[in-house]
C-alpha positions as CSV (number, residue, x, y, z in Angstrom):
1,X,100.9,97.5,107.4
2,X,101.9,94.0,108.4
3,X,100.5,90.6,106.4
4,X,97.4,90.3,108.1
5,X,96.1,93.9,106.7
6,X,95.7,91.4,103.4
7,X,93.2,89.0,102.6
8,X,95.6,86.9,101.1
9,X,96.9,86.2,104.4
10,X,100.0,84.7,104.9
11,X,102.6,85.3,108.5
12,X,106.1,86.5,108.6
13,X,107.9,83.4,109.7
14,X,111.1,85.0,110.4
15,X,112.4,86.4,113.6
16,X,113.3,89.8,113.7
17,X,115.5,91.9,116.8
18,X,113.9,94.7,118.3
19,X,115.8,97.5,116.2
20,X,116.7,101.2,117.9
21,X,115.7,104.5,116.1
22,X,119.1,105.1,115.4
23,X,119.0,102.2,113.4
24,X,115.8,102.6,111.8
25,X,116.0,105.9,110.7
26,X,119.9,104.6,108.8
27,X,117.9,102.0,107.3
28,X,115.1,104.0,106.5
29,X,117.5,106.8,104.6
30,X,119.3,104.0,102.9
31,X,115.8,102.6,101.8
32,X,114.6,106.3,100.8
33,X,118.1,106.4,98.3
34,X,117.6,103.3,97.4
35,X,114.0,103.4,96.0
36,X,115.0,107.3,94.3
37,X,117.6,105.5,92.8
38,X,115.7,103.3,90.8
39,X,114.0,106.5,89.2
40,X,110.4,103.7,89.0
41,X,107.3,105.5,90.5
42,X,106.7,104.9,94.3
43,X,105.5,106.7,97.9
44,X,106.1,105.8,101.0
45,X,102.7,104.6,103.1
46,X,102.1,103.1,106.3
47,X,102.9,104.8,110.2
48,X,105.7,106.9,107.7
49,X,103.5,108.4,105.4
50,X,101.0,108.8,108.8
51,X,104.0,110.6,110.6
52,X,104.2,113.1,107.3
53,X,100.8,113.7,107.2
54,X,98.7,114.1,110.3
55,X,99.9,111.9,113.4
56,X,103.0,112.0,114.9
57,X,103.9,107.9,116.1
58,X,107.2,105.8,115.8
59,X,106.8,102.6,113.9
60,X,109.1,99.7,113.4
61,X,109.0,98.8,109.7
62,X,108.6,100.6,106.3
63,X,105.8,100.5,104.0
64,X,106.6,100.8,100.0
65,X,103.8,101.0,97.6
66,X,105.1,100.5,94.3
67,X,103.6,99.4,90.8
68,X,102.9,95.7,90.1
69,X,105.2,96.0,86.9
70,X,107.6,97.1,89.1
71,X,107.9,95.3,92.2
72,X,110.5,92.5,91.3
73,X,112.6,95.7,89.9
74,X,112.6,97.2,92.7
75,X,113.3,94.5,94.9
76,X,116.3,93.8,92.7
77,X,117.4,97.0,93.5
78,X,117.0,96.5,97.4
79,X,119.1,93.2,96.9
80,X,121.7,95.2,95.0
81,X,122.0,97.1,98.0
82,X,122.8,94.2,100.5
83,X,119.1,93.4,101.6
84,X,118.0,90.2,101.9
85,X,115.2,90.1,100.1
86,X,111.8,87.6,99.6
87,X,109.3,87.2,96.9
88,X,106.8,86.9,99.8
89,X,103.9,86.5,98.2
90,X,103.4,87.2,94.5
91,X,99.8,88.4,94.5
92,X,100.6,91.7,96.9
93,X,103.8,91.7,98.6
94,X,107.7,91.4,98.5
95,X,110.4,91.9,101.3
96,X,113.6,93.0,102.0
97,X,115.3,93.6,105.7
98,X,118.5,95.1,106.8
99,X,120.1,95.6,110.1
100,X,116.7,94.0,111.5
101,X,114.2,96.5,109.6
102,X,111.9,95.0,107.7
103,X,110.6,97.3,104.0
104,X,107.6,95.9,102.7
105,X,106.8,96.6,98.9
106,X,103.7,96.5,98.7
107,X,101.5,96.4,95.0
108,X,98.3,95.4,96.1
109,X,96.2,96.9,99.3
110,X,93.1,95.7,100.6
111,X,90.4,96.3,98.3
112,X,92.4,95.6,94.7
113,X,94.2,99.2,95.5
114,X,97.1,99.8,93.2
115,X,99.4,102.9,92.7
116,X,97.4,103.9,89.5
117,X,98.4,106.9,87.4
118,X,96.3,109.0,89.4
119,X,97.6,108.1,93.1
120,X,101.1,109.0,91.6
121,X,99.6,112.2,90.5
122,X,99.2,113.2,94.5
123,X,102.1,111.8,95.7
124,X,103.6,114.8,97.8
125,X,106.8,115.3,99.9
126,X,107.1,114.4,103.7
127,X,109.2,114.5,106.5
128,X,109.9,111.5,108.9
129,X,112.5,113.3,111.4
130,X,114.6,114.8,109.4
131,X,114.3,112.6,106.7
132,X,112.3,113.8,103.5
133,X,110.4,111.9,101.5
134,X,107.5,111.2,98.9
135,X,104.6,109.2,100.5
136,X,100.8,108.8,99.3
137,X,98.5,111.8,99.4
138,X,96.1,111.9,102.4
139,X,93.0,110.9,100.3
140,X,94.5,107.7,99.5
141,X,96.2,106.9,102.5
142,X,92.7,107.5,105.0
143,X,91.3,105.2,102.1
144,X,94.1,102.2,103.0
145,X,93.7,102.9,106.5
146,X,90.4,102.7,106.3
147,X,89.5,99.3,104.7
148,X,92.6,97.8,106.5
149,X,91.4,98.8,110.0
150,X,90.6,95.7,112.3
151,X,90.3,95.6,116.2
152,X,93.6,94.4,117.3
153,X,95.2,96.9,114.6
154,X,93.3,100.1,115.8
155,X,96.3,102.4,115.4
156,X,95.0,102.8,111.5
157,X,91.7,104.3,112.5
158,X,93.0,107.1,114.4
159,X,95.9,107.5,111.8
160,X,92.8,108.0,109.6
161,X,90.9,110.2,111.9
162,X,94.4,112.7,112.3
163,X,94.2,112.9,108.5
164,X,90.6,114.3,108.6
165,X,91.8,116.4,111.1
166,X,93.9,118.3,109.3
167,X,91.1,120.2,107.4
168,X,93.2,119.2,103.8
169,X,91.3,116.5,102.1
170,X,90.2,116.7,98.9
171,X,86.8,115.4,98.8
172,X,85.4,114.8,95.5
173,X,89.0,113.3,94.9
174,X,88.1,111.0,98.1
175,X,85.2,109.5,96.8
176,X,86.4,108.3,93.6
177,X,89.3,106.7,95.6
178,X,86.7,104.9,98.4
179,X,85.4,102.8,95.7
180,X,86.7,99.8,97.6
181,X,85.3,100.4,100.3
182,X,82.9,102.9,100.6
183,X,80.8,101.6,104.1
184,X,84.0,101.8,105.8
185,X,85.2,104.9,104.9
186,X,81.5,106.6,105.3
187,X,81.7,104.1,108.5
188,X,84.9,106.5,109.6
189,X,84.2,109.2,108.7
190,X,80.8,109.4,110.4
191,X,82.7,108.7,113.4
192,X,84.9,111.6,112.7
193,X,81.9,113.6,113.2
194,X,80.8,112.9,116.3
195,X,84.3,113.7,117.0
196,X,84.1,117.2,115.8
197,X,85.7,116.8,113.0
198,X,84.6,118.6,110.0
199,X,83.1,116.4,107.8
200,X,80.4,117.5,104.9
201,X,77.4,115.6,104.8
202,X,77.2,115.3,101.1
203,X,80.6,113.1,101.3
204,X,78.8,110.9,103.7
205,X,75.6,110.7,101.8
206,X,77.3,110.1,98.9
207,X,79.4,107.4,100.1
208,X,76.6,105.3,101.0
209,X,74.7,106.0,97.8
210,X,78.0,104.7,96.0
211,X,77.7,101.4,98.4
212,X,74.1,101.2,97.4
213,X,74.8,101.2,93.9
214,X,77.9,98.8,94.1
215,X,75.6,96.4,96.1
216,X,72.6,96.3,93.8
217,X,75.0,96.1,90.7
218,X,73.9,99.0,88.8
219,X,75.6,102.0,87.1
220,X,76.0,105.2,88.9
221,X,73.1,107.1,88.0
222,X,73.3,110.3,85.5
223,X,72.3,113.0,88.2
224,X,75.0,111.7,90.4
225,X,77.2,111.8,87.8
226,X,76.7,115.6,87.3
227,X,76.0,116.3,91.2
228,X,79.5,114.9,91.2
229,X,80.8,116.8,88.3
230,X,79.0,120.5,90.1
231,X,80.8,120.0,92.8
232,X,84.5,119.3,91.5
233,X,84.0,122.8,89.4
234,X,82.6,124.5,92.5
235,X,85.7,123.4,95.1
236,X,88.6,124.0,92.4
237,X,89.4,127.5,92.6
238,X,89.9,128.0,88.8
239,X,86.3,127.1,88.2
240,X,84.8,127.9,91.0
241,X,83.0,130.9,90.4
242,X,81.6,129.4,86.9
243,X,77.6,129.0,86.2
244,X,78.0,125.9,83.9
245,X,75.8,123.6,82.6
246,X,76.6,119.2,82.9
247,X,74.8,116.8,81.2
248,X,75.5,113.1,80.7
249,X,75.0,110.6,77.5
250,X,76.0,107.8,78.2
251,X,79.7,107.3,78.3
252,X,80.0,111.3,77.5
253,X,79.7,114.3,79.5
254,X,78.7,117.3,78.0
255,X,79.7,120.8,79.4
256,X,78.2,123.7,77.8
257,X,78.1,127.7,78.8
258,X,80.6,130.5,78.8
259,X,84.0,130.7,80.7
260,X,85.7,134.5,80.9
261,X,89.1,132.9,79.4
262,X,90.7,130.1,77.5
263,X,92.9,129.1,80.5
264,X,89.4,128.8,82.2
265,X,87.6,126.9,79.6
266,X,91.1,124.8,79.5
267,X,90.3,124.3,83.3
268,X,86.7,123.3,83.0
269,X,87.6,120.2,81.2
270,X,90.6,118.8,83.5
271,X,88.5,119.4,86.6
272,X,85.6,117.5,85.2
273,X,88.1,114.7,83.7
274,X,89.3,114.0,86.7
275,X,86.2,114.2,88.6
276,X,84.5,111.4,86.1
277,X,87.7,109.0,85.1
278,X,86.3,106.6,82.6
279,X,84.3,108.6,80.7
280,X,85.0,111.1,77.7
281,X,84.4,114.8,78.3
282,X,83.3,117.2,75.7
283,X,83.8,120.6,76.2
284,X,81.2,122.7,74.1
285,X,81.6,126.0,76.7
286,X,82.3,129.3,74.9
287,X,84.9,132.1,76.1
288,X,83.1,135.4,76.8
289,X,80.6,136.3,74.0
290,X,77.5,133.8,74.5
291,X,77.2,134.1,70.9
292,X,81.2,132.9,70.1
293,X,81.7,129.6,68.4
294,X,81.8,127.1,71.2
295,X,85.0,125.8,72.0
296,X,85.1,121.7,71.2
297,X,87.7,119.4,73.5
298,X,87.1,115.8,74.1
299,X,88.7,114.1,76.7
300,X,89.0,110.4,77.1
């Protein structure tokens, strides 16, 4: 992702050699240790995390989403290490180069996206040659590429289509992430089907229902909500066999009905937390015997 990808738009005024993959791939181990070392949460993003995930292409500089708390931290630690390094611009992005190969650390996407809590939660392990290393789950990183997408930039729509390709993609975890952009990633993904590409339906319906309801400024409404909340329990393979009942109250979520074990009812819960983030879950389903006292968990 180079500077443009931002709307706080500002150029790279530097001049930078044309680098071989001999030394990008040094540079790109060094910047791999370099980043583990600091033990601070991060993932690699960009045509590396592309490479790792889906599409196959060389790229000439490294993407590094870190936290905003951490970014100066980091780029201490890139200094440390002999970069030369630049508080680029402190609203999104710092840089550091070595040997020619510019490592962007990035805190701010398009859209307002951040590495939250629950982006680092699906951070996963790649390979880039025979390099390994963490990068940003494919939901997240089809989001980026998404919003960031431009005409003279067209490389990140098909590294967004190669994600959909692979027939991974967590769905209801998708939508909550396309928040910033929901158009364009319904937009894409549309597109992906009249590629073949299997895309349900429901994700682009509901994309466009979440547009509709960011442009006319009103809350998501409750059957949504539990449409949403049905189908997180029916693709997660611990709950997915589960006839439960989902009802909303305002901030609240109610789940109510009977679960076959504790690890289930346990399970019910998480996959509803993390289907509705925001909002407190209260878990009032029962293990085996209708008639059992109901088992009471709220989750903020």
């Amino acid at each position: 992702m180079d500077d443009r990808d931002h709307p706080h738009e500002r150029e790279w005024t530097g001049s930078l050699p044309e680098v071989d993959e001999e030394t990008f791939l040094r540079v790109l181990g060094d910047a791999i240790r370099v980043a583990g070392g600091t033990g601070l949460p991060h993932a690699f993003m960009g045509g590396i995390a592309s490479t790792a995930l889906g599409r196959p292409r060389w790229t000439h500089d490294i993407d590094l989403c870190v936290r905003r708390e951490d970014a100066r931290t980091m780029l201490a630690a890139f200094a440390a290490a002999g970069y030369e390094t630049e508080e680029t611009d402190p609203s999104w992005l710092y840089k550091a180069i070595r040997e020619g190969v510019l490592v962007d650390l990035i805190f701010e996407s398009t859209g307002g996206i951040v590495l939250d809590d629950e982006m680092l939660s699906r951070v996963r392990v790649g390979r880039f040659q025979q390099l390994r290393l963490n990068v940003l789950g494919p939901e997240d990183l089809l989001v980026i590429k998404a919003i960031v997408h431009r005409e003279h930039r067209q490389r990140h729509w098909f590294d967004a289509l190669a994600l959909v390709e692979t027939g991974e993609l967590d769905w209801p975890y998708l939508l909550r992430r396309a928040a910033p952009g929901p158009r364009r990633v319904a937009s894409l993904l549309l597109y992906a089907q009249t590629d073949g590409l299997r895309v349900p339906d429901w994700v682009i319906e509901a994309l466009l229902e979440q547009a509709r309801e960011q442009e006319a400024g009103a809350d998501v409404p409750d059957e949504y909500l539990v449409a949403h909340a049905n189908e997180a329990l029916a693709l997660d393979p611990r709950t997915a066999e589960l006839e439960l009942d989902v009802s909303v109250d305002g901030r609240e979520v109610v789940l109510t009905g009977t679960v076959a074990t504790p690890e289930r009812q346990t399970a019910v819960g998480e996959v509803v937390a993390r289907a509705l983030p925001g909002r407190d879950v209260r878990n009032l389903t029962a293990v085996g015997d209708e008639a059992a006292d109901p088992f009471v968990e709220t989750l903020p």
